[in-house]
Jmol script that loads the backbone (N, CA, C; Angstrom):
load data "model"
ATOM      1  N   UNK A   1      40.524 105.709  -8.416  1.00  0.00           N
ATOM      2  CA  UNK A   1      41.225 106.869  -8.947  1.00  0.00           C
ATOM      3  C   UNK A   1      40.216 107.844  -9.547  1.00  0.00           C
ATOM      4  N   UNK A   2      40.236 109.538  -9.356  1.00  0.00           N
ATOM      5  CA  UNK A   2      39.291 109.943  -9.783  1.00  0.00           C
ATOM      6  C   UNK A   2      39.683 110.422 -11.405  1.00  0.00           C
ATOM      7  N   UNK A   3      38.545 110.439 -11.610  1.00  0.00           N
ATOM      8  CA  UNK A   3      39.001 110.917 -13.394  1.00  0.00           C
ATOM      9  C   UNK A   3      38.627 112.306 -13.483  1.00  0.00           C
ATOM     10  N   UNK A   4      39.309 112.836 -14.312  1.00  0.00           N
ATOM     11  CA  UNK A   4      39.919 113.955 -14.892  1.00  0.00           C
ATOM     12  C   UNK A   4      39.130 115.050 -16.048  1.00  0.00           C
ATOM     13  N   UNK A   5      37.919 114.611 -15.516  1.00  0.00           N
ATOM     14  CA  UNK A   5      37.143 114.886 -17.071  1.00  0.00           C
ATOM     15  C   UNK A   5      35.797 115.478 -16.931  1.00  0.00           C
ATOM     16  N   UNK A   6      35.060 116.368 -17.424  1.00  0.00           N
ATOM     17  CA  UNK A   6      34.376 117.016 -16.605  1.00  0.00           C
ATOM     18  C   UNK A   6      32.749 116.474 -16.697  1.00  0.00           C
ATOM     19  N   UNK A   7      32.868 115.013 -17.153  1.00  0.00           N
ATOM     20  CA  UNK A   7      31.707 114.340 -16.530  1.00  0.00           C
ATOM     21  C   UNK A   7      31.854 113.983 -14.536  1.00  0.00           C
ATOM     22  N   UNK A   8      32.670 113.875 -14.102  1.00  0.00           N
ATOM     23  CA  UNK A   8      32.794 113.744 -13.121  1.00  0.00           C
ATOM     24  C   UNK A   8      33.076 115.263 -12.129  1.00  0.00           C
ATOM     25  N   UNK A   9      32.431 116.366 -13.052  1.00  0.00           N
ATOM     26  CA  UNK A   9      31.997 117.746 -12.487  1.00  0.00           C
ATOM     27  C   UNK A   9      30.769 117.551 -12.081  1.00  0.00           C
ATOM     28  N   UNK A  10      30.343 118.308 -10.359  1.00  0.00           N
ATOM     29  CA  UNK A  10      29.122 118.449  -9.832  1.00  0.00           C
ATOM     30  C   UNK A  10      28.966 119.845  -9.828  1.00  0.00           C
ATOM     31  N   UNK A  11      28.274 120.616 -10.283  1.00  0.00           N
ATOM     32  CA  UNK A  11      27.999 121.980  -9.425  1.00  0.00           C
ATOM     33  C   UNK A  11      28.222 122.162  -8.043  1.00  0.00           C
ATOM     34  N   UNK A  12      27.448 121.448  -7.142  1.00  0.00           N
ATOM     35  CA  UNK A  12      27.518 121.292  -6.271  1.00  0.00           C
ATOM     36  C   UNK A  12      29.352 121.514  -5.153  1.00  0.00           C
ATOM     37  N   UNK A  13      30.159 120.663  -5.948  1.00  0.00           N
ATOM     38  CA  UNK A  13      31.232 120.216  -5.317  1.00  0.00           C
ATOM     39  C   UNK A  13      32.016 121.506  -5.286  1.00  0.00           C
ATOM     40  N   UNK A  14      32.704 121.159  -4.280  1.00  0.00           N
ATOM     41  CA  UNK A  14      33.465 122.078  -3.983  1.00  0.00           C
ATOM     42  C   UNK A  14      34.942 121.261  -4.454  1.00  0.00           C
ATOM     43  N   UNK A  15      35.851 122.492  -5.536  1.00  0.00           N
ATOM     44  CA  UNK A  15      36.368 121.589  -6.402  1.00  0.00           C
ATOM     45  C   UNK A  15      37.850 122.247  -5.848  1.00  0.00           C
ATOM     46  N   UNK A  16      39.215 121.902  -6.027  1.00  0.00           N
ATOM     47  CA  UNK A  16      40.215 122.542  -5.737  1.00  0.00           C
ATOM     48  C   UNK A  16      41.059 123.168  -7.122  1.00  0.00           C
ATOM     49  N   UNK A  17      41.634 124.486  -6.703  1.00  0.00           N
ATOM     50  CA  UNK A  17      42.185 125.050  -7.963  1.00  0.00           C
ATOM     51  C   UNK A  17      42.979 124.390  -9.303  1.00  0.00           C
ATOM     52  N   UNK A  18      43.536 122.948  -8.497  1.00  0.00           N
ATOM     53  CA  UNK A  18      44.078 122.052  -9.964  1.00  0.00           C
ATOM     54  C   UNK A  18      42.834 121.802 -10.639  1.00  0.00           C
ATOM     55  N   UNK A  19      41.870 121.233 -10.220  1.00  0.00           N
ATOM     56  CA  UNK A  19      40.826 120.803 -11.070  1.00  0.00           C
ATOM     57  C   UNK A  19      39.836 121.584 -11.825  1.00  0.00           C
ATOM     58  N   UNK A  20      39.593 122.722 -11.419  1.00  0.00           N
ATOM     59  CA  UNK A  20      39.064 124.292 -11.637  1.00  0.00           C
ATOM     60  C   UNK A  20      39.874 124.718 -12.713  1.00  0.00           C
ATOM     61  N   UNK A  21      41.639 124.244 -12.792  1.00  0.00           N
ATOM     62  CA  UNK A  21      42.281 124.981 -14.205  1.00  0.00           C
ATOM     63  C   UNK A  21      41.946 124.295 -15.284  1.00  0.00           C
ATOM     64  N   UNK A  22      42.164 122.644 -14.598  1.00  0.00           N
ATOM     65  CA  UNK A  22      42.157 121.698 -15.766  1.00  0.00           C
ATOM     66  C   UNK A  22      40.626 121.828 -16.658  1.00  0.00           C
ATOM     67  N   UNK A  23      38.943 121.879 -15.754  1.00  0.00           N
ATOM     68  CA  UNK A  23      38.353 122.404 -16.260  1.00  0.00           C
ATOM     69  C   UNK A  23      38.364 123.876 -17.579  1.00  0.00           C
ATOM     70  N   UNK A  24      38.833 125.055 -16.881  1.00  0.00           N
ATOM     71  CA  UNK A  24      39.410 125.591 -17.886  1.00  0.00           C
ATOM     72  C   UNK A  24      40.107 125.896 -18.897  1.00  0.00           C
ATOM     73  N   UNK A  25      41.047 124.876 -18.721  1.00  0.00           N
ATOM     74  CA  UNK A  25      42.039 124.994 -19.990  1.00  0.00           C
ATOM     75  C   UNK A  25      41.180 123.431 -20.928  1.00  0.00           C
ATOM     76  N   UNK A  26      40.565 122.723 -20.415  1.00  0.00           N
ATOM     77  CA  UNK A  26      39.974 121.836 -21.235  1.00  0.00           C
ATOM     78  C   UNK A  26      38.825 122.710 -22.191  1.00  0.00           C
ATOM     79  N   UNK A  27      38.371 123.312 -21.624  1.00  0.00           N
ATOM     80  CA  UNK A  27      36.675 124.123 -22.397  1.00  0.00           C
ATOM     81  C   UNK A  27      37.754 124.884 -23.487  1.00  0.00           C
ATOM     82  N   UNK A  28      39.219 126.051 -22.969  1.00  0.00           N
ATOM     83  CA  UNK A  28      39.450 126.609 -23.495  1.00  0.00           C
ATOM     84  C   UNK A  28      40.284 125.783 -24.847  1.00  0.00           C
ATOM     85  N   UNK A  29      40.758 125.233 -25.040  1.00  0.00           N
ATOM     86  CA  UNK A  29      40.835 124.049 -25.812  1.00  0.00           C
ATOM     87  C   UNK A  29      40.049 123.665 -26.766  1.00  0.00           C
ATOM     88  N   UNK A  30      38.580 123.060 -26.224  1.00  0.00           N
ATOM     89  CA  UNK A  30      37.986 122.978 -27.133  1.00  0.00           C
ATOM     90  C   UNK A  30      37.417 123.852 -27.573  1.00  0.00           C
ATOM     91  N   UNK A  31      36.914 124.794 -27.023  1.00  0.00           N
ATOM     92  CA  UNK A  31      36.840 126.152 -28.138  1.00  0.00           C
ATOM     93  C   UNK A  31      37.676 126.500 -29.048  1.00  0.00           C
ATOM     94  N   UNK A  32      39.278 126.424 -28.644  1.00  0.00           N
ATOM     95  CA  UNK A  32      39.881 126.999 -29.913  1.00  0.00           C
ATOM     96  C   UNK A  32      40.105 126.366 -31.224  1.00  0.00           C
ATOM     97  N   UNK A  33      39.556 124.818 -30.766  1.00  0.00           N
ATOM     98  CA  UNK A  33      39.839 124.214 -31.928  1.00  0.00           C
ATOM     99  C   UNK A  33      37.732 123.765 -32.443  1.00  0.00           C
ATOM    100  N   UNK A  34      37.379 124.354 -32.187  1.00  0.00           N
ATOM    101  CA  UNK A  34      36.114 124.372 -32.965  1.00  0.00           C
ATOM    102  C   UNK A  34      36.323 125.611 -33.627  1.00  0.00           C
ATOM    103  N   UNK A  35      36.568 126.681 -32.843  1.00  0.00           N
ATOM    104  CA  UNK A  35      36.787 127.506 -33.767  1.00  0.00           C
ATOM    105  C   UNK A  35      37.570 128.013 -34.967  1.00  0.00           C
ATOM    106  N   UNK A  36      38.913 126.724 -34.844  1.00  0.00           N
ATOM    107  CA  UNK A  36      39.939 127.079 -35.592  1.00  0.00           C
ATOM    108  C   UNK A  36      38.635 126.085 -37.001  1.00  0.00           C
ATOM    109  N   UNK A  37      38.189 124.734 -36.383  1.00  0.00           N
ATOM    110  CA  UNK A  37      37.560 124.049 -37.706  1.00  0.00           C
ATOM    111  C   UNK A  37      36.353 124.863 -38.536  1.00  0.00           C
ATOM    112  N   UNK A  38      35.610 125.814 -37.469  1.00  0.00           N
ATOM    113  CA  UNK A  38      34.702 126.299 -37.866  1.00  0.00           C
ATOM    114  C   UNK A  38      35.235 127.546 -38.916  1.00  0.00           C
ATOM    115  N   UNK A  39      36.083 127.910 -38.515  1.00  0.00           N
ATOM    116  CA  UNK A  39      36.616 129.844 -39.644  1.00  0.00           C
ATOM    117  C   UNK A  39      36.794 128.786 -40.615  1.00  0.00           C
ATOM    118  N   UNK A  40      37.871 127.890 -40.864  1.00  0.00           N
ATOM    119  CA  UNK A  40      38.413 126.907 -42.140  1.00  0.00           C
ATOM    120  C   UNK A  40      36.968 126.794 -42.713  1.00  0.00           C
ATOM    121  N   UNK A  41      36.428 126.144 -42.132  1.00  0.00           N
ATOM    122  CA  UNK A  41      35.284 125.513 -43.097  1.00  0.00           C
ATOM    123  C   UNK A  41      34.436 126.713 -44.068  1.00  0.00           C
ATOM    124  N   UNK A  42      33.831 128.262 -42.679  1.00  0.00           N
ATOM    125  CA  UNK A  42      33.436 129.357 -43.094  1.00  0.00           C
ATOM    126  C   UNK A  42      33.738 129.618 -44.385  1.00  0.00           C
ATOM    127  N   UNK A  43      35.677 129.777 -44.331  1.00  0.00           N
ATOM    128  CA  UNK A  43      36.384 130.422 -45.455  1.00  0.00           C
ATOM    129  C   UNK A  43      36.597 129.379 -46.522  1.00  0.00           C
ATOM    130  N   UNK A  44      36.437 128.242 -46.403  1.00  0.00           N
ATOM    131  CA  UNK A  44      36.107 127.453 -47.698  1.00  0.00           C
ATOM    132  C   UNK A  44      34.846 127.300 -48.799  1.00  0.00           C
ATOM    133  N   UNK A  45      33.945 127.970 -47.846  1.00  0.00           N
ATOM    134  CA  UNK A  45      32.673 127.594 -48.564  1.00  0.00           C
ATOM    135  C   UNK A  45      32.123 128.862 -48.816  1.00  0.00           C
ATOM    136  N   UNK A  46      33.042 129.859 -47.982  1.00  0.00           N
ATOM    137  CA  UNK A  46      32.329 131.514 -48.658  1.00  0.00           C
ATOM    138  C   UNK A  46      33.612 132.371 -48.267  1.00  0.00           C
ATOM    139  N   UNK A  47      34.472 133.103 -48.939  1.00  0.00           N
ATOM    140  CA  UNK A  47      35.643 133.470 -48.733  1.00  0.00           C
ATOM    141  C   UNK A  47      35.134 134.710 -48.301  1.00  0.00           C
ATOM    142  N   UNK A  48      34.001 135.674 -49.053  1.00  0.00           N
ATOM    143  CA  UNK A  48      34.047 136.829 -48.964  1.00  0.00           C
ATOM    144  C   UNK A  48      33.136 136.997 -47.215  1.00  0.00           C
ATOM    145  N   UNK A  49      31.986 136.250 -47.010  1.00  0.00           N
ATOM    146  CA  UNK A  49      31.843 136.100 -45.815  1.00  0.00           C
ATOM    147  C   UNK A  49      32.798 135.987 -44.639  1.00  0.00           C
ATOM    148  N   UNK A  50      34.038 134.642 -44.559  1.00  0.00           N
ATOM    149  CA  UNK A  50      35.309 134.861 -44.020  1.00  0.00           C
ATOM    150  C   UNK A  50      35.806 136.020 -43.915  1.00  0.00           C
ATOM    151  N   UNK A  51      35.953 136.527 -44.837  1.00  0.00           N
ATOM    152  CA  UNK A  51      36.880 138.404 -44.717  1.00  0.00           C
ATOM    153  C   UNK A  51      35.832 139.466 -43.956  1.00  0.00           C
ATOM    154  N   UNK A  52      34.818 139.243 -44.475  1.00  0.00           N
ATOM    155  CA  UNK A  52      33.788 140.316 -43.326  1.00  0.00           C
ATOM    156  C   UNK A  52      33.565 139.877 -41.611  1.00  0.00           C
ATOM    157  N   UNK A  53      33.777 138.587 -41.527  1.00  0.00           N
ATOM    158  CA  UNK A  53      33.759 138.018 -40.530  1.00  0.00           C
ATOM    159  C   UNK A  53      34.565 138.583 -39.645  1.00  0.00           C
ATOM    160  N   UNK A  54      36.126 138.605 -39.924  1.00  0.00           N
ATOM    161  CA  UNK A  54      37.393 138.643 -39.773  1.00  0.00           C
ATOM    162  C   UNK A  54      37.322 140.094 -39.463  1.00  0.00           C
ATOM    163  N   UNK A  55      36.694 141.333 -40.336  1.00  0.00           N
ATOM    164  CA  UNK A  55      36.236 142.350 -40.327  1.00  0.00           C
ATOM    165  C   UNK A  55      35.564 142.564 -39.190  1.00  0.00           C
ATOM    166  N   UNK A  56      34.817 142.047 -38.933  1.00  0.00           N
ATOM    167  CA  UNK A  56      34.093 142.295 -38.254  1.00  0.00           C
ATOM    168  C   UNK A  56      34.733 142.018 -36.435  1.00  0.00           C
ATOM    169  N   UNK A  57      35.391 141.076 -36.140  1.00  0.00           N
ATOM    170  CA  UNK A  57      36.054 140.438 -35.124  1.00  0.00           C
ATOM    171  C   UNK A  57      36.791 141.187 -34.828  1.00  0.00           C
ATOM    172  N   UNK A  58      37.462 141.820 -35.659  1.00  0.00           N
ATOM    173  CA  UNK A  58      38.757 143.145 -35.334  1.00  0.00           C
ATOM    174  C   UNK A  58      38.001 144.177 -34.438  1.00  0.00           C
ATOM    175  N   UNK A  59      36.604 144.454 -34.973  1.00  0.00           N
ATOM    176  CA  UNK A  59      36.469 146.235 -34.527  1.00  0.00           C
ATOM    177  C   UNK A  59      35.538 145.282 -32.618  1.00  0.00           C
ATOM    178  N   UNK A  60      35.342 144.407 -32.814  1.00  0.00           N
ATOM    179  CA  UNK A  60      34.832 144.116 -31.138  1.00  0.00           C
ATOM    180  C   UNK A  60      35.405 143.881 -30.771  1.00  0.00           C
ATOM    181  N   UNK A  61      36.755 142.822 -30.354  1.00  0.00           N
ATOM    182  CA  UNK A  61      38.047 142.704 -29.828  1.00  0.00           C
ATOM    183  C   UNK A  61      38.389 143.961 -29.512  1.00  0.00           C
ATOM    184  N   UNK A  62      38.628 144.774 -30.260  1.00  0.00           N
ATOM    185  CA  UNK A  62      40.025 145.789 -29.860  1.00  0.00           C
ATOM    186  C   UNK A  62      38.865 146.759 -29.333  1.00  0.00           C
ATOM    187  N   UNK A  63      37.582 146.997 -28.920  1.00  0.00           N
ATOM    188  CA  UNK A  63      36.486 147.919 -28.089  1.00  0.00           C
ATOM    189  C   UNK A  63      36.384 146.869 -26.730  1.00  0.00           C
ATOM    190  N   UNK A  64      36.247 145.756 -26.413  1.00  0.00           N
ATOM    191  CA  UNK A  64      35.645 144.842 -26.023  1.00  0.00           C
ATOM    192  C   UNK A  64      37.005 143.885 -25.037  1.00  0.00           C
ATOM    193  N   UNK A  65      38.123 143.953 -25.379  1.00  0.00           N
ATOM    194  CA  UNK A  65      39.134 143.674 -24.728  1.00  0.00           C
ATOM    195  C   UNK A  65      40.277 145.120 -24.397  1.00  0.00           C
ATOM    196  N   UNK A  66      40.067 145.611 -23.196  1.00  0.00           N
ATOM    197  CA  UNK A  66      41.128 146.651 -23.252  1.00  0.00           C
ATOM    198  C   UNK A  66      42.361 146.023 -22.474  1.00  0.00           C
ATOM    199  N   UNK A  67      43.557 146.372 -23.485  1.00  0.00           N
ATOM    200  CA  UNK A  67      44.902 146.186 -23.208  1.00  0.00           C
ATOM    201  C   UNK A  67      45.539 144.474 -23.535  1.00  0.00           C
ATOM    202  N   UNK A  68      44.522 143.935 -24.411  1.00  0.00           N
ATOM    203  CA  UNK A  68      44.254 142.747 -25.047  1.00  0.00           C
ATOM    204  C   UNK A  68      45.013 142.990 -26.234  1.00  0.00           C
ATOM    205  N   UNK A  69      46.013 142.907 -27.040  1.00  0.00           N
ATOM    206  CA  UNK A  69      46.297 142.966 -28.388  1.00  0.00           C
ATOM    207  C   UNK A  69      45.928 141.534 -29.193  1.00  0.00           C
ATOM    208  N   UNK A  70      45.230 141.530 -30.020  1.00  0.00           N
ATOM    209  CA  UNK A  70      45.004 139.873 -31.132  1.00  0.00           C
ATOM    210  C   UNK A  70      45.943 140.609 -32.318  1.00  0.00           C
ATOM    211  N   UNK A  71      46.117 139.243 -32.578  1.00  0.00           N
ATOM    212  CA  UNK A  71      47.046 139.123 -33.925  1.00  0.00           C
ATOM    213  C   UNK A  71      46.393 138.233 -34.805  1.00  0.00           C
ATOM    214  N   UNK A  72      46.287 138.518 -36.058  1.00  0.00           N
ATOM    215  CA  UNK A  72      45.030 137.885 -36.546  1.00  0.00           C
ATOM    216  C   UNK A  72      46.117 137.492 -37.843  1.00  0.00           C
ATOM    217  N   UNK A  73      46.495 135.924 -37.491  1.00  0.00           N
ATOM    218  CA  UNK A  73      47.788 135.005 -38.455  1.00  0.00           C
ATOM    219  C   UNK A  73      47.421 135.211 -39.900  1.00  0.00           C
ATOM    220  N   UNK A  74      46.319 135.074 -40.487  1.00  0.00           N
ATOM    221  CA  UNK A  74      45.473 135.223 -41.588  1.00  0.00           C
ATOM    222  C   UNK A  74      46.141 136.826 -42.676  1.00  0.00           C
ATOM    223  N   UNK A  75      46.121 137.892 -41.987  1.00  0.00           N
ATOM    224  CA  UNK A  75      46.712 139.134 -42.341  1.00  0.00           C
ATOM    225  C   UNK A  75      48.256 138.665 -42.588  1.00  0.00           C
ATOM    226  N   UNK A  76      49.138 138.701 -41.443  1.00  0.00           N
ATOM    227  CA  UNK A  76      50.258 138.759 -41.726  1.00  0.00           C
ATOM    228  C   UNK A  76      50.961 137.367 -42.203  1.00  0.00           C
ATOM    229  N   UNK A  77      49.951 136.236 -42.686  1.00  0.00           N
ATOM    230  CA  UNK A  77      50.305 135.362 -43.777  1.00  0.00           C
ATOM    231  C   UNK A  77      50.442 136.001 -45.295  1.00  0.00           C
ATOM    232  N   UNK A  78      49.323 136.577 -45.187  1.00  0.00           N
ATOM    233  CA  UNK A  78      49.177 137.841 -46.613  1.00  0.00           C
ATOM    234  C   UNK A  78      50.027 138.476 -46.986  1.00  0.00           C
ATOM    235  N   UNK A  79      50.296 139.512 -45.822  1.00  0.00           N
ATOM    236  CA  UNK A  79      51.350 140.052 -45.705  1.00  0.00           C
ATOM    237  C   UNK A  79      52.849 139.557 -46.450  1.00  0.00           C
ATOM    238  N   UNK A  80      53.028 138.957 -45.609  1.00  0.00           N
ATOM    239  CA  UNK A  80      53.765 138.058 -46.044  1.00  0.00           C
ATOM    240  C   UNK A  80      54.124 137.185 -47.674  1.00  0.00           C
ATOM    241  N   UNK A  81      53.109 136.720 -48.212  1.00  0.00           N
ATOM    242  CA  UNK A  81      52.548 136.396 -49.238  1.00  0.00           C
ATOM    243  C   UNK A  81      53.254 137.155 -50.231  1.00  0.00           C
ATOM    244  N   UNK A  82      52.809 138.652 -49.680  1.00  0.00           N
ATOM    245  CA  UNK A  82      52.606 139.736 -50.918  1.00  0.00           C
ATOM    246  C   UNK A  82      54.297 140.019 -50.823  1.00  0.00           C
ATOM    247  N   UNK A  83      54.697 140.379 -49.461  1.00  0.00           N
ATOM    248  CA  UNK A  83      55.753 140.726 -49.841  1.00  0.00           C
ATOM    249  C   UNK A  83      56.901 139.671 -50.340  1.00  0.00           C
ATOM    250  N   UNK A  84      56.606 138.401 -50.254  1.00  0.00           N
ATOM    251  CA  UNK A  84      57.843 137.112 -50.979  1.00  0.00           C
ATOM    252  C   UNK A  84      57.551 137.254 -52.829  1.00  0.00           C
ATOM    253  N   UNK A  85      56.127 137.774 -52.930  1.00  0.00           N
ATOM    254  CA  UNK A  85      55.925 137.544 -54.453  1.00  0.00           C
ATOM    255  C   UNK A  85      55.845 138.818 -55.312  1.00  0.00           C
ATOM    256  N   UNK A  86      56.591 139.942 -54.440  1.00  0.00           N
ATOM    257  CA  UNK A  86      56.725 141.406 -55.396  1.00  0.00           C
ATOM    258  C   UNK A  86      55.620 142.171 -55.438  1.00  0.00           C
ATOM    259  N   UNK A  87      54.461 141.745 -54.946  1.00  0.00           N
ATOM    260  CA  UNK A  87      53.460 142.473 -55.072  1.00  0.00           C
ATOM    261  C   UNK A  87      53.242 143.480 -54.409  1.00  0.00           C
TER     262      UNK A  87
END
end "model"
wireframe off; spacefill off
backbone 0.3
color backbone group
């Protein structure tokens, strides 16, 4: 049975589109969750760095992806925040 996993990726091979997604949605995967551990950790150990970060991610996304909208959960948690507590 072949396995599923991308030690058993060759360059070489000529691979078929199921295995080509599963490759992709595996990498894309683990990127999002390094990145979800990596911002947490960022914004635990330097908040104001986190917010410039975050700052900073907004203005290349929205130049850098056209017709891409991000929603950045972090804001409209705030949002949110502010408006349940009157502020």
């Amino acid at each position: 049975m072949e396995e599923n996993n991308l030690e058993s990726f060759d360059e070489d091979d000529d691979i078929s589109l199921e295995k080509e997604m599963l490759i992709v949605t595996k990498l894309l995967d683990t990127m999002m969750v390094f990145n979800s551990h990596f911002a947490k950790y960022i914004r635990e150990v330097d908040e104001d760095l986190f917010k410039r970060a975050i700052d900073y991610a907004k203005t290349f996304t929205e130049e850098d992806i056209p017709g891409i909208i991000l929603s950045y959960t972090k804001d409209n948690e705030d949002s949110d925040d502010k408006e349940n507590s009157g502020s």
